[in-house]
N, C-alpha and C positions, 0 to 999 in steps of 0.2 A: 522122108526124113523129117523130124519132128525140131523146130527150133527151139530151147527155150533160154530162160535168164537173162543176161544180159544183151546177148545178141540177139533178141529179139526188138532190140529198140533201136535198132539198125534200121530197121522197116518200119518203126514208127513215126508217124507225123507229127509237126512240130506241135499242131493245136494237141495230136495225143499227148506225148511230153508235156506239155503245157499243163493238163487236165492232172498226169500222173503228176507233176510236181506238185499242184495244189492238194492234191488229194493226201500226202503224203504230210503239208505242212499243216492239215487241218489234225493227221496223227500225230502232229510234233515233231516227224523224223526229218528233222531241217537239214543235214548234212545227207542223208538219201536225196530231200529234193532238191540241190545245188548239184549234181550229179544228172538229173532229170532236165532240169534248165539249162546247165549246159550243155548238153546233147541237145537239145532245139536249139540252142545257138549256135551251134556248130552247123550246123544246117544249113544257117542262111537262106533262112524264107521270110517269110513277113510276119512271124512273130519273134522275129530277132529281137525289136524291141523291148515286148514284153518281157524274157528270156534276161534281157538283161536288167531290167529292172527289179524282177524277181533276185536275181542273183547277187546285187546292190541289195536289196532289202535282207536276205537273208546271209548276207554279210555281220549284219549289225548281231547275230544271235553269238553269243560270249563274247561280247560287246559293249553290252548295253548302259557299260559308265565309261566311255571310249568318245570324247570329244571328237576328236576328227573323223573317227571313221562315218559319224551321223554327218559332218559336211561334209565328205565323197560322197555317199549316198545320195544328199541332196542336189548337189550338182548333177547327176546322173538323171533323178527323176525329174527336173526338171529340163532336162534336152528332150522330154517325152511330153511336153507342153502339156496338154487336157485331157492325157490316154486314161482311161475306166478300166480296173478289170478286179477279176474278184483275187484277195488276199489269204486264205483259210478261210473263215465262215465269214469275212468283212466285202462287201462294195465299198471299192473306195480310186480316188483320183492321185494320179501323179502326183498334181500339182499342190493338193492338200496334202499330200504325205510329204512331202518337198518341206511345205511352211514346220510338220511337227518334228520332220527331223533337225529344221534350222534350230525352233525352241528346245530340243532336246539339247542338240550340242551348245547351244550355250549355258542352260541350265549345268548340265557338268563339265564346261568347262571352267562356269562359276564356283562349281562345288571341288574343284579339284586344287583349285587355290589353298594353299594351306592355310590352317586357323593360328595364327599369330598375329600377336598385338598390332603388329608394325607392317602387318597388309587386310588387318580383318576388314577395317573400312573398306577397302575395293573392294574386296570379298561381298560385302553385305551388302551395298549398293547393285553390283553387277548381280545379285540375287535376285534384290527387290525389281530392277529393270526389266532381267525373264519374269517375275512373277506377272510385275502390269501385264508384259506381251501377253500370259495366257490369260490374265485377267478380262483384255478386251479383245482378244481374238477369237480364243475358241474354250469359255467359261463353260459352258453344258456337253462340248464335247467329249466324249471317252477316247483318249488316247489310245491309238489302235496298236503301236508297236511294242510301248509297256504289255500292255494287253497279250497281246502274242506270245512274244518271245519273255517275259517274267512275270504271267500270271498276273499282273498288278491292274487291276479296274479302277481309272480313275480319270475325274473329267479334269478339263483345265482350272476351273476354279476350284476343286481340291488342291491340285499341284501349285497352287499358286497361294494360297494359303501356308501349307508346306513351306514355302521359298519365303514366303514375309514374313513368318516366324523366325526364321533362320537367319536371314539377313537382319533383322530388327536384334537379335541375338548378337550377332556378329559387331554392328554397329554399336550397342554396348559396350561390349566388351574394347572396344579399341576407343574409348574416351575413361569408362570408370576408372582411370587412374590422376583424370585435368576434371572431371566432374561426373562423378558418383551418384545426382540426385538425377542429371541430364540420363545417366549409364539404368538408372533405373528403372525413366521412363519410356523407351528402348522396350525393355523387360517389359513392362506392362502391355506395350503394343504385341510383342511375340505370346504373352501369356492370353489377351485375346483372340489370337489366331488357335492359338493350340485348344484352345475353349471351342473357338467353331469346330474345331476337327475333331472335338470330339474326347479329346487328353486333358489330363489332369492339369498340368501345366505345372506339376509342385514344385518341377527346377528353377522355374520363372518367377516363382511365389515366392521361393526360399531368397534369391539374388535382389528381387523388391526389398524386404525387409530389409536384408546387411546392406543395402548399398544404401538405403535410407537412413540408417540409422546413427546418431551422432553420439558424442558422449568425450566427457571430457578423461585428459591425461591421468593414470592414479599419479605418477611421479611428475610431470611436469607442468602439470593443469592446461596444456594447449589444447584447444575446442577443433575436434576433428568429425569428420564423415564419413563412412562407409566404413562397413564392419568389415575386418579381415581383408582391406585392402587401405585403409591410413590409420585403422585401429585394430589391436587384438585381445582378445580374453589369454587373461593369464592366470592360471590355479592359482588361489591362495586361500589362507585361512582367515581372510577379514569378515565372515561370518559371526568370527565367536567374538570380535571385537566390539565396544561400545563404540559403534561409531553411525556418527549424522552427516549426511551431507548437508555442505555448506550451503544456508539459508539464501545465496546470492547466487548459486553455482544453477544455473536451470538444467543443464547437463549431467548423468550419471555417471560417476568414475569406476563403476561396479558393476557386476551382473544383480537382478534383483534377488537372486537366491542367494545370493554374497558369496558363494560359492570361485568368486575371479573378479579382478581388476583390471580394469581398462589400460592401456597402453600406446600409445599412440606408435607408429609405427619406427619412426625416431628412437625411441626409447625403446620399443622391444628388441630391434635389432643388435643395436646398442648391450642389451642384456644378454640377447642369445648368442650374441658376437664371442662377449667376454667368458659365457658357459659354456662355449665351445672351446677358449682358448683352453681353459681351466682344467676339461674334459679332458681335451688332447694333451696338457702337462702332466697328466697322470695314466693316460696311456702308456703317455714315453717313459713315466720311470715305471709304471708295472713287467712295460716288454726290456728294458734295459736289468730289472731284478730278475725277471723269470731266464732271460739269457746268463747270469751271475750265478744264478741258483744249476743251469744245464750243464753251465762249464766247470765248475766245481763237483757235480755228481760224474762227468766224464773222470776229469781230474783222479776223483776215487777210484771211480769204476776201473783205470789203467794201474792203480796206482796196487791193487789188490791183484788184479790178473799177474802183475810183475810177481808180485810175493807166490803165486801161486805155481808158477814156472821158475820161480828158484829152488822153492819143495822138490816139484819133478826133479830136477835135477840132479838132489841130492842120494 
């Protein structure tokens, strides 16, 4: 009688298992090999170890931005102190796979912090700290488990570039509101990272200028910094006007196409505040008519069906 399929691995050895797992993850089919490995662990022979390591590792695949589960992982590979064994097409050690899943989970667990004002500082620091790690641990290395399980080829000093753009990002963003020229040069540090990697950096470029940029009030003359965060362009038509800036003023109250006036943040809101009230006064009385004008077409409209069932009637 002929065995096949599954019960045939009843009678396989664990090194086989072992062999068919790997073979399996070098086709991608990761959820077949976690089915392979663990039938050699079930076994309980002496590559239990490995069996579980494998199984640990390919834990991580629909994963792979999952802080903790990269430190179970790690704790796992490292009770297997200096074990060698091959990964898909990789040689590689426990104990180094140990250190990249430490720098993984805390890369996202960095990245999982949310981006708002009032945590980006932690945020972009706890960045910049994985980036050093990959920066002086393992710069030329190709991260084997990006690699694996999402395609992504890249060495530590990629990924840590990545991270100091980000964090330099981050750390902007949580001062340009107490200082704007400090917030911009932040930006400039991230805009050379993005430069080494290779991007445009034009988000970085565009956030340099406005945060740089100073100009005084059109309505109040207060001398302000950063565009679009203590000052804003506001349409107007002082273009067609004969108008000079004052001879003492070193700051511009205007766009140079005259095309909009400066406003300092004070004062815009101040504006938009009050075009809002105004806006919504005339809301209220167009839906307060348009309800006058429904009730009065009701009014009719009953007031003729009556006339019309008195005819019937007669």
């Amino acid at each position: 009688m002929q065995i096949k399929g599954d019960n045939m691995a009843l009678f396989k050895s664990g090194d086989a298992l072992i062999e068919e797992g790997n073979d399996l993850i070098k086709r991608k089919e990761f959820e077949k090999a976690k089915k392979s490995f663990q039938k050699a662990l079930d076994k309980k022979t002496k590559d239990s170890d490995l069996a579980e390591a494998m199984l640990a590792l390919l834990s991580i695949y629909g994963n792979l931005a999952n802080s903790g589960v990269y430190k179970q992982v790690s704790g796992v590979l490292k009770s297997k102190g200096d074990m060698e064994f091959q990964l898909g097409l990789s040689d590689v050690s426990a104990g180094k796979l140990a250190k990249e899943c430490d720098l993984l989970g805390d890369e996202f667990g960095a990245l999982a912090m949310p981006r708002d004002p009032s945590v980006s500082a932690a945020r972009g620091n706890a960045l910049m700290a994985v980036a050093m790690k990959y920066q002086t641990t393992m710069p030329n290395d190709i991260l084997v488990i990006p690699e694996l399980f999402g395609g992504v080829s890249m060495n530590g000093m990629r990924r840590a570039q990545k991270l100091f753009a980000e964090g330099n990002e981050d750390l902007a963003e949580s001062i340009v509101f107490t200082d704007p020229r400090k917030a911009a040069e932040y930006q400039q540090m991230a805009l050379n990272y993005r430069k080494q990697m290779g991007e445009s950096g034009d988000a970085n470029l565009a956030k340099i200028e406005s945060y740089s940029r100073s100009a005084a009030c059109w309505f109040c003359g207060r001398e302000v910094t950063g565009e679009r965060v203590h000052f804003f362009p506001m349409s107007s038509e002082v273009n067609i006007l004969q108008y000079k800036e004052r001879e003492a003023a070193p700051l511009p109250s205007k766009t140079q196409a005259g095309d909009a006036v400066y406003a300092c943040r004070g004062c815009y809101s101040a504006i938009s505040r009050r075009a809002d009230a105004i806006a919504n006064n005339y809301h209220r009385q167009a839906m307060a008519e348009i309800q006058r004008v429904e009730a009065s077409l009701r009014a009719e409209i009953a007031a003729v069906n009556s006339r019309i069932s008195s005819i019937n009637f007669r």
